[in-house]
PATIFI-532017 format. One record per residue (C-alpha): residue in three letters; y, z, x; residue number from 1. Coordinates in nm, 4 decimals, padded with zeros to 6 digits, always signed. Layout:
REM residues N
@res->ALA py->Y pz->Z px->X n->NUM
...
This chain:
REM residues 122
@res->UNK py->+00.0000 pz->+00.0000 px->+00.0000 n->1
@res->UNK py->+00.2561 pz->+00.0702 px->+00.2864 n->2
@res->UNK py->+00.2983 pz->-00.2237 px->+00.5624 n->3
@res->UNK py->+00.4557 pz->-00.0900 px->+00.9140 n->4
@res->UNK py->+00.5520 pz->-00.3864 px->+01.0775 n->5
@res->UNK py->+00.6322 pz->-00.3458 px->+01.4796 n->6
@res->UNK py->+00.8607 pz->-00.5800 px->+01.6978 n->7
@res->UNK py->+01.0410 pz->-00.5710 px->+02.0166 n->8
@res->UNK py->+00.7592 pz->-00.5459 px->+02.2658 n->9
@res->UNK py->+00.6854 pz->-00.7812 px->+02.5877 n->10
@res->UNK py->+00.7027 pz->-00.7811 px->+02.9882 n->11
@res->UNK py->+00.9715 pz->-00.5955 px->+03.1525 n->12
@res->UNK py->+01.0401 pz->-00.5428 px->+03.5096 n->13
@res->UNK py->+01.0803 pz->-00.1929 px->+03.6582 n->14
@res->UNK py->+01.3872 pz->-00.0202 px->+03.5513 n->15
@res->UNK py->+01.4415 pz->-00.2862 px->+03.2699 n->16
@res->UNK py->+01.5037 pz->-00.1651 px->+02.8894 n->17
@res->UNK py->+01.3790 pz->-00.3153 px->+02.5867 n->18
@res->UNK py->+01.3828 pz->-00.1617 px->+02.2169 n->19
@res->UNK py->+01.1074 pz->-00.1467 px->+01.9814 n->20
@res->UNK py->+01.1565 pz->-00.1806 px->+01.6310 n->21
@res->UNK py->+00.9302 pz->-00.0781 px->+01.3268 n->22
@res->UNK py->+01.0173 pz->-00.1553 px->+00.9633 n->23
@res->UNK py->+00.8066 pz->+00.0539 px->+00.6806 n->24
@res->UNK py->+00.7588 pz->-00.1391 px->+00.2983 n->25
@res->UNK py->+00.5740 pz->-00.0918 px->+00.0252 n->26
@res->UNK py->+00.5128 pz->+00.1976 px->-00.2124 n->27
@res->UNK py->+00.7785 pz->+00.5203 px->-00.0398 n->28
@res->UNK py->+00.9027 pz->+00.7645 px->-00.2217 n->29
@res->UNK py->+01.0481 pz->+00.9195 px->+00.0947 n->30
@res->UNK py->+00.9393 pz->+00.9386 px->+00.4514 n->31
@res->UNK py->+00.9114 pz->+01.3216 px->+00.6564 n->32
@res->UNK py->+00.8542 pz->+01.2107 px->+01.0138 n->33
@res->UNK py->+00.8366 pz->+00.9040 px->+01.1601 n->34
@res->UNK py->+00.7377 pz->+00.8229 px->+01.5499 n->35
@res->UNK py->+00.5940 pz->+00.6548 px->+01.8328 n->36
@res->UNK py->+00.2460 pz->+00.6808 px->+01.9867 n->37
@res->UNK py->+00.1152 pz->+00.4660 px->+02.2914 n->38
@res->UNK py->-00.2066 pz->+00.4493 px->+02.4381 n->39
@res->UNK py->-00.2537 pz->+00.2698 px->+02.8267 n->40
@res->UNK py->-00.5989 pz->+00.1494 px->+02.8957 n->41
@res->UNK py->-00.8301 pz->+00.3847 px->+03.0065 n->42
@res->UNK py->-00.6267 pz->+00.6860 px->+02.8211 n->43
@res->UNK py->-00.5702 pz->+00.8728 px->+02.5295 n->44
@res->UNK py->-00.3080 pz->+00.8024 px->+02.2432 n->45
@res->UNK py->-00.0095 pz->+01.0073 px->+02.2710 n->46
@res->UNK py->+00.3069 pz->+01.0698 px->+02.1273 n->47
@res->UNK py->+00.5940 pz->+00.9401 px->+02.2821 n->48
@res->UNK py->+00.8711 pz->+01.0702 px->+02.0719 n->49
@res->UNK py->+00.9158 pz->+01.1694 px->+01.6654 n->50
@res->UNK py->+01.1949 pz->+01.1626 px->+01.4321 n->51
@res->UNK py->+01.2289 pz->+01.3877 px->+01.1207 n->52
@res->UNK py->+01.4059 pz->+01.2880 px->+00.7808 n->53
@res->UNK py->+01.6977 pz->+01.4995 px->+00.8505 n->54
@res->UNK py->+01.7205 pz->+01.3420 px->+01.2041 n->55
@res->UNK py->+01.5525 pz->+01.5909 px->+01.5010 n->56
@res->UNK py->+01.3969 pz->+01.4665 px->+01.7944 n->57
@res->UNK py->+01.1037 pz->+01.5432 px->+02.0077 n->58
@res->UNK py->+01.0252 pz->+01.3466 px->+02.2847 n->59
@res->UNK py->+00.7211 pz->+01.3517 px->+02.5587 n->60
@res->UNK py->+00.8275 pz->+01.4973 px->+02.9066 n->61
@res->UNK py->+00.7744 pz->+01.1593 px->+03.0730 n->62
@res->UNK py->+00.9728 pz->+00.9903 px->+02.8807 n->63
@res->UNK py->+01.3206 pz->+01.2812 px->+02.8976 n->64
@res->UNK py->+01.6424 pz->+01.0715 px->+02.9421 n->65
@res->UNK py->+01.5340 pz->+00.7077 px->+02.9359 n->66
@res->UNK py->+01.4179 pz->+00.6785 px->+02.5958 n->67
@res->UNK py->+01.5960 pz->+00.7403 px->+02.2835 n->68
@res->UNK py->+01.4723 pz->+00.7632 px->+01.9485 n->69
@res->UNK py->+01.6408 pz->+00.6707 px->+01.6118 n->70
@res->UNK py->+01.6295 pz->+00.6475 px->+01.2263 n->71
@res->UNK py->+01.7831 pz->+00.3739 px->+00.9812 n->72
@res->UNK py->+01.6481 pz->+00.5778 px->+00.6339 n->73
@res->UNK py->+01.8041 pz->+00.3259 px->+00.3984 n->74
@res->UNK py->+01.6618 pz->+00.0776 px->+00.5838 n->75
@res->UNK py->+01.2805 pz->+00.2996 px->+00.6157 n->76
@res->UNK py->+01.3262 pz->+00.1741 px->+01.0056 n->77
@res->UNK py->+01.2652 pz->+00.3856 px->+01.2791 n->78
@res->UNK py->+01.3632 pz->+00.2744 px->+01.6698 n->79
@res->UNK py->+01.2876 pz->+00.3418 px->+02.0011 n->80
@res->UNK py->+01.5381 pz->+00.2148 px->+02.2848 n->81
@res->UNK py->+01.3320 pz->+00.2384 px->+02.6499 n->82
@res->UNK py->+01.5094 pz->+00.2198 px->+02.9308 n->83
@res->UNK py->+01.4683 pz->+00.2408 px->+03.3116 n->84
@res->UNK py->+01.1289 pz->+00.1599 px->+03.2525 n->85
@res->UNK py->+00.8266 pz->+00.2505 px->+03.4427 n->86
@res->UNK py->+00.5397 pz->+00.0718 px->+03.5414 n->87
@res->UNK py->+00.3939 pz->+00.4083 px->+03.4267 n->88
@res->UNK py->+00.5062 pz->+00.3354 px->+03.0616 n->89
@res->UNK py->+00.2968 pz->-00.0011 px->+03.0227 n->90
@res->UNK py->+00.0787 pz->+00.0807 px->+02.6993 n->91
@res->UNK py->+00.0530 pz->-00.0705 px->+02.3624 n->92
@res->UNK py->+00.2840 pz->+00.1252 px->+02.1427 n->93
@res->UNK py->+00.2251 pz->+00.2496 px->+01.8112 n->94
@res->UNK py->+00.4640 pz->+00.3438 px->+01.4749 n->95
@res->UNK py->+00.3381 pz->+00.5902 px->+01.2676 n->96
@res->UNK py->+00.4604 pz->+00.7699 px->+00.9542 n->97
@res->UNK py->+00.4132 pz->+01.0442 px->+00.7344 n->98
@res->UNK py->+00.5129 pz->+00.9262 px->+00.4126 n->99
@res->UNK py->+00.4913 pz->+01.0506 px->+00.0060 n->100
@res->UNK py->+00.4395 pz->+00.7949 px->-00.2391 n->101
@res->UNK py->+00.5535 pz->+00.9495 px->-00.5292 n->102
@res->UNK py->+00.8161 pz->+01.2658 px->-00.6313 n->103
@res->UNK py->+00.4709 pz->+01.4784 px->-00.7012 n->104
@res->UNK py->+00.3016 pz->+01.4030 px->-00.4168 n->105
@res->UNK py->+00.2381 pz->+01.7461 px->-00.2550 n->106
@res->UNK py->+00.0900 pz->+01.5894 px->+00.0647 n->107
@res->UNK py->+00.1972 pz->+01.3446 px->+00.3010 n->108
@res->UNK py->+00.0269 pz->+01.0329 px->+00.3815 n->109
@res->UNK py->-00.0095 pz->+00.8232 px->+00.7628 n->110
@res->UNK py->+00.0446 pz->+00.5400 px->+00.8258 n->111
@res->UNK py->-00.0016 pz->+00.3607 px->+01.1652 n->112
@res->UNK py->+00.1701 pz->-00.0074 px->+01.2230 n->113
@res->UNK py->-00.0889 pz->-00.2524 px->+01.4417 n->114
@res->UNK py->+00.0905 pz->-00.1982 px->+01.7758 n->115
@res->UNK py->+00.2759 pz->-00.4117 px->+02.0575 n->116
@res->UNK py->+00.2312 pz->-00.4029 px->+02.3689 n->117
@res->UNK py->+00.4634 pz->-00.3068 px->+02.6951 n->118
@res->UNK py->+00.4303 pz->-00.4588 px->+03.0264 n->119
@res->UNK py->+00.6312 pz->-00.3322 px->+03.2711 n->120
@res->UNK py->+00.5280 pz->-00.5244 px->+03.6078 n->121
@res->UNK py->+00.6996 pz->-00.6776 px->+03.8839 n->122
């Protein structure tokens, strides 16, 4: 019922920035968090930085001061602006919400968008 749809992603050479975009449709009766996951080869997922409605941050310790993370809410578009990238940081990247369909709904849904990758190489 709810479509995440991810852009922005692609090569990058060290210390370049690029800015990932993900756009959330469908049935939404209001979104609580939304965020940013990315998973290198080899490795875990994990989160890179999160968003809440009302507009606080959390970001991973690798990521501190180079990446910034931001909210459109009429739009139901959340951002992440990457720069002085690492080689480090190469992963696909992946939007996720937690989202209520409905003024009832008592518990939040996920949803995860199909990811993009991030190449940063020389």
């Amino acid at each position: 019922q709810v479509q995440l749809v991810e852009s922005g992603g692609g090569l990058v050479q060290p210390g370049g920035s690029l800015r990932l975009s993900c756009a959330a449709s469908g049935i939404i009766f209001s979104i609580d968090v939304m965020g940013w996951y990315r998973q290198a080869p080899g490795k875990e997922r994990e989160l890179v930085a999160d968003i809440t409605n009302g507009g606080s941050t959390n970001y991973a310790d690798s990521v501190k001061g180079r990446f910034t993370i931001s909210r459109d809410n009429a739009k139901k578009t959340v951002y992440l602006q990457m720069n002085s990238l690492k080689p480090e940081d190469t992963a696909v990247y992946y939007c996720k919400i937690a989202y209520r369909r409905f003024y009832y709904s008592n518990l939040p849904l996920d949803a995860w968008g199909q990811g993009t990758l991030v190449a940063v190489s020389s």
